[in-house]
N, C-alpha and C positions, 0 to 999 in steps of 0.2 A: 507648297502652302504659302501662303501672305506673309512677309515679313514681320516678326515681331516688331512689338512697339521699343522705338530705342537701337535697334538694328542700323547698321549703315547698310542703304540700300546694292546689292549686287547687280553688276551689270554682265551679260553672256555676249557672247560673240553668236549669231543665230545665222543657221544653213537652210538648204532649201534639200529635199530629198535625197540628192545625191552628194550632200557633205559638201560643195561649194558655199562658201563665206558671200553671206549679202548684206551684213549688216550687225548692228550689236542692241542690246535691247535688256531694261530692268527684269530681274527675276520675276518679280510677281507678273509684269505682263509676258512673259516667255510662257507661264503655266496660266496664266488667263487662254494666251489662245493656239496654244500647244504649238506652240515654235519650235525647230529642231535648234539642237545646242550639243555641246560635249559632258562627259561627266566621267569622274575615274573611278577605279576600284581599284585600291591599294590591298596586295597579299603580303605577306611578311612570309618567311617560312627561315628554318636552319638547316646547318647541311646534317643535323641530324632525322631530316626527314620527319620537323613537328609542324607544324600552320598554326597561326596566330590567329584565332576569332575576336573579332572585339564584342562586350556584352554590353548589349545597348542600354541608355539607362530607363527608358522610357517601358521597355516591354521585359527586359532581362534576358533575351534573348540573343543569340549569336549571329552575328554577320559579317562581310570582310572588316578586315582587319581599322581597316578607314577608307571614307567614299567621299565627295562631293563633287561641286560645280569647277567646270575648267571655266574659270574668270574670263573677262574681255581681255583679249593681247595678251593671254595668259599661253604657254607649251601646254603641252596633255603631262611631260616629264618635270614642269614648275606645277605642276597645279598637286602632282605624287608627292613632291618633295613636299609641299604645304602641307596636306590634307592632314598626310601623319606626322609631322611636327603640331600642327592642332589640336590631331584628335589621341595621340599618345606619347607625343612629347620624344618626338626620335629624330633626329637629324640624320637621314640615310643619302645616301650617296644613290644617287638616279640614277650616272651613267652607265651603273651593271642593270639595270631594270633590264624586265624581261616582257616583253608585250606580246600578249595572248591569244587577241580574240578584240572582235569591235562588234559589238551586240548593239542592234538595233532596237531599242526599247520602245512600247507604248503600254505606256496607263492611264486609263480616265476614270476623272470621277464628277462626272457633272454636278451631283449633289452639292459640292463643293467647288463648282464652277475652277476644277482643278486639271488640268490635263498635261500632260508629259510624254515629249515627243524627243528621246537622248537617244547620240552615238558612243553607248557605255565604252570606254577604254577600259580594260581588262590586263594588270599587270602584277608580276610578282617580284619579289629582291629579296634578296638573305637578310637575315635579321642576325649578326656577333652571337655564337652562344654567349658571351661574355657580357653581353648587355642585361642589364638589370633594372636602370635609373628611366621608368617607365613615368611621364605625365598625363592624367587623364582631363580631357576637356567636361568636368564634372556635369555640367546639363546636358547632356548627348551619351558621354560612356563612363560605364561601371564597371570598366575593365576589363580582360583579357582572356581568353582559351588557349592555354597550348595542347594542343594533341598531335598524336602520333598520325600524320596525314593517310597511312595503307589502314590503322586501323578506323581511321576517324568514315575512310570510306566505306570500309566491311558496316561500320552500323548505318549507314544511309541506303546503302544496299542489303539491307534487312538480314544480315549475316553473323549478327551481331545484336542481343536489345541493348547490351549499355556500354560502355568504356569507359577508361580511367583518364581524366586530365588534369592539366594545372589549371586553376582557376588563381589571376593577378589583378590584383587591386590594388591601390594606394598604401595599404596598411601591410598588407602579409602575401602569401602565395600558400595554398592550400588545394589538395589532391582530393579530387569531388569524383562523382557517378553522371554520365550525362549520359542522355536520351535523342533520338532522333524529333523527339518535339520541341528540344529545345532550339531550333534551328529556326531563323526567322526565313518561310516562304509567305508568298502571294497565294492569295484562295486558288488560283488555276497553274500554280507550281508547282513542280513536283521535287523533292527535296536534292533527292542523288543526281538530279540532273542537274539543278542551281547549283551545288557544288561540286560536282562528280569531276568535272574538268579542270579546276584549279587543285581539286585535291591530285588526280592520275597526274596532273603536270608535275608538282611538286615531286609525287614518288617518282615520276622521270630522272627527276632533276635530282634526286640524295641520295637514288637506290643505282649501285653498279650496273651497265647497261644490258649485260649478261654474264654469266657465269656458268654456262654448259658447255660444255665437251663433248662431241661422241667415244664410248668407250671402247668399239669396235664390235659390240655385238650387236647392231642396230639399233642401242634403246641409248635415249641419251643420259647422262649421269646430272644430276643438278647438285650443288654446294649448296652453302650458307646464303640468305640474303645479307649483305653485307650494308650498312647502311656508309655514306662517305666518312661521317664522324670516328666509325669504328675503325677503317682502314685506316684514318689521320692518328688514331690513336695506336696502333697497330705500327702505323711506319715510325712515328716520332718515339717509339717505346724505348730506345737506344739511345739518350742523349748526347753519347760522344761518336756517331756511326761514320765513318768515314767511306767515302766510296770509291773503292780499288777497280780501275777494271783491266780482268786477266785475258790474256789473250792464249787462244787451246795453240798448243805442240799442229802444227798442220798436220787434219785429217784426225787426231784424237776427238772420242768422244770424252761425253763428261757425264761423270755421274754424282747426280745431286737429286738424292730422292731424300721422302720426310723420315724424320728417325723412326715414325709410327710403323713402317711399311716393311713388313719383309721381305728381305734381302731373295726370297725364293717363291715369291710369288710371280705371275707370269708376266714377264714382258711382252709385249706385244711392239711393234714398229710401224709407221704409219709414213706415206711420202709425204713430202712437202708438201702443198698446190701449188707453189710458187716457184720453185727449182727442181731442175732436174734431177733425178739420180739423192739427192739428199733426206733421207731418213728422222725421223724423232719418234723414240719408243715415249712408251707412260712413266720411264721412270726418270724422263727428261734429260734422256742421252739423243746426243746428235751423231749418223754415223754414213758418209758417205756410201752409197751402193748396199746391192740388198745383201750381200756376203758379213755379216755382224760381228765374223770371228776373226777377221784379219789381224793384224798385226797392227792395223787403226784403232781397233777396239781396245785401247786400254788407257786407266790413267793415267794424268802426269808424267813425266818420266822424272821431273823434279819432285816428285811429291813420293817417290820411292814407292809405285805399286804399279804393276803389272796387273790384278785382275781385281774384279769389282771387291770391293771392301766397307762395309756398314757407313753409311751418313756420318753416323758420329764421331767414326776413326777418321772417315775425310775431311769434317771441319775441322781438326781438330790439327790435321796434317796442315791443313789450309791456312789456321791462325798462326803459324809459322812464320809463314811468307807477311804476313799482314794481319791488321785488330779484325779485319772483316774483307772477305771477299763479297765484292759488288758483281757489275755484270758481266758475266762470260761470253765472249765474241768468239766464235766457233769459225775455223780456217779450213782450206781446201791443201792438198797437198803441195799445191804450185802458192803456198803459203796467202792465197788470195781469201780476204776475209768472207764470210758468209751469209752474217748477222750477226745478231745477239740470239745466243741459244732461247734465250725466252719466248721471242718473236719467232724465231723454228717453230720450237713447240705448240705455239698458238695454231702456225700456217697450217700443221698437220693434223692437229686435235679438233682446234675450235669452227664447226664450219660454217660460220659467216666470218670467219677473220683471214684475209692474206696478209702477206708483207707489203703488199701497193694501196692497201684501204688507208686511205686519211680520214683523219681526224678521231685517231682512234688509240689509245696505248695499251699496251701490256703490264699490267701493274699486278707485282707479289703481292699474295692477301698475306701473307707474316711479314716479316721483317729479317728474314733470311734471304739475301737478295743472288745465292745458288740455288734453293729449292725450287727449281724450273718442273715437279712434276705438272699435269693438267692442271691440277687439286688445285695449286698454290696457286692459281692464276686467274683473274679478273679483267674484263675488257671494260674500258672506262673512256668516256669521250677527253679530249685534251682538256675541256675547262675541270670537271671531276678530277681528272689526277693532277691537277698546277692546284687543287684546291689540298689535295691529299700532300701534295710535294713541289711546294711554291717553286717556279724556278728564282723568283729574287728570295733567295735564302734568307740575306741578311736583314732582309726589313719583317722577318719573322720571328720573335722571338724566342717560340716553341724549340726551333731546330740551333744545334749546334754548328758553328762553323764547319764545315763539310770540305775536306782535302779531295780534288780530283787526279788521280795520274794514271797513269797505263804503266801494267807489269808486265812483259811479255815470259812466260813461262818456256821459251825454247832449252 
């Protein structure tokens, strides 16, 4: 549209079809005569898996978070960092941006001798749950939508007629009913598709990457969807947790099953896919060869047991030695290490996971860092779990000072 009256005129940097820079040119003549130019679409989202709509002020309807013009001699990552400092008053850090998608846009409107020819940039960034101090650019936005991104999509995909959000404004934050009409599309848009894709990324990006296991009777077992916020709350739940890591007797297994589980329900053992000869049952015992009753199969020998004995008797033998046992490194007889029993258990149970997959961790959904059954166990890309369990500890104020050392239990 023509610049208001009073407006400092905008200047675009304008392409030719194939995004090659020929030159730079006033807004208003850019949409006089549908010049190609850049434009962003700024996502907010949390790592508890909510998306940030902004409510436009004009219609009251929902749309990205904040959009406009990438300026002349402006980045597509200076024009993100602007857009939402203008339009909600947030100073975000671009260099975690996460770039989506380049949508080649057209709309015309001759009537208004208006036409629009953008290479949409398409990006998302975490928004602090801790942020609050929200400014709105009052002629443009009315504020804010948070919703639960997996459900915000079930109501665009008709699975849903309404859901629960926060609706933010200047004055208060208040829990409203919102409708799939509330969503700003184009007459030849279709809703779930305009958003369908920033929403699935987000749940990408907050929801653990999987959490199934085969059980060993061909069907596979699914857990909790775990959202990342929960796990962070989940790990951090132990302010003073230290982390011990024990090292097994060569060739003992370990038993660390949940105290829910009976101690006589069926074990089952499964091989590695990654080593030979190496075993992991469901009750997240590690046991060289398929022979289970050797003279390998038992606890500790420091820990005074000789044969399986309940979860809660073993942590409890365990807090002995130490405030918390951390992770268990499981050995071979010629005392040569194996892994971490966890990463075992993954390689045997989880079947997209080995021990050679990168960019992928093991990470306990409690906070008992022995409960290696399946159950307890979460595959999570490395950015997910450095978000669940920073590796710079100390620039987090959540975690307590964390003691690292090795105990070897021979």
């Amino acid at each position: 549209m023509p610049s208001k009256k009073g407006e400092v005129m905008e200047y675009l940097d304008i392409y030719d079809e194939y995004m090659n820079k020929i030159g730079s040119e006033s807004r208003d003549v850019v949409h006089q005569k549908g010049l190609w130019h850049k434009t962003v679409h700024c996502w907010m989202y949390d790592i508890d898996g909510n998306v940030y709509f902004q409510i436009r002020a004009d219609s009251g309807k929902f749309y990205t978070t904040a959009s406009g013009h990438v300026l002349a001699g402006e980045t597509v990552r200076d024009a993100f960092k602007r857009e939402i400092k203008e339009e909600i008053g947030i100073d975000t850090d671009v260099s975690n941006a996460i770039a989506l998608d380049i949508v080649f846009w057209r709309q015309d409107k001759p009537q208004k001798n208006w036409f629009d020819r953008a290479f949409s940039h398409i990006y998302m960034n975490e928004l602090p749950l801790t942020f609050k101090d929200f400014h709105f650019q009052q002629d443009e936005v009315a504020g804010l939508i948070r919703v639960n991104a997996k459900d915000c999509l079930d109501l665009l995909m008709d699975k849903k007629t309404s859901i629960n959000a926060t609706k933010i404004t200047a004055n208060n934050s208040v829990v409203v009913r919102i409708t799939k009409s509330d969503f700003l599309t184009a007459p030849n848009e279709i809703t779930a598709v305009k958003y369908g894709f920033i929403l699935q990324s987000i749940i990408q990006k907050t929801i653990g990457i999987q959490n199934i296991y085969n059980k060993g009777s061909g069907d596979d077992y699914t857990t909790k969807i775990w959202s990342i916020q929960k796990l962070r709350d989940n790990y951090k739940a132990d302010k003073n947790i230290n982390d011990y890591y024990y090292e097994s007797k060569p060739g003992a297994w370990i038993f660390t099953d949940t105290e829910q589980r009976n101690i006589d329900n069926t074990e089952i053992w499964r091989e590695c896919k990654s080593l030979d000869n190496v075993y992991a049952s469901n009750f997240g015992r590690i046991s060289l060869g398929s022979n289970k009753n050797d003279k390998i199969c038992k606890l500790y020998d420091k820990l005074n047991a000789d044969e399986p004995i309940c979860p809660k008797v073993f942590r409890e033998l365990c807090k002995k030695h130490a405030s918390n046992v951390g992770y268990l490194i499981a050995k071979n007889h010629a005392g040569e290490e194996l892994g971490y029993v966890h990463r075992l258990v993954a390689d045997a149970w989880f079947p997209d996971y080995n021990l050679n997959l990168s960019g992928v961790e093991v990470h306990h959904i409690t906070n008992d860092g022995y409960d290696n059954c399946p159950e307890n166990l979460i595959l999570l890309s490395k950015e997910q779990h450095n978000q669940i369990r920073p590796s710079d500890k100390k620039s987090d104020p959540d975690y307590a000072p964390r003691k690292i050392k090795s105990v070897a239990l021979n």
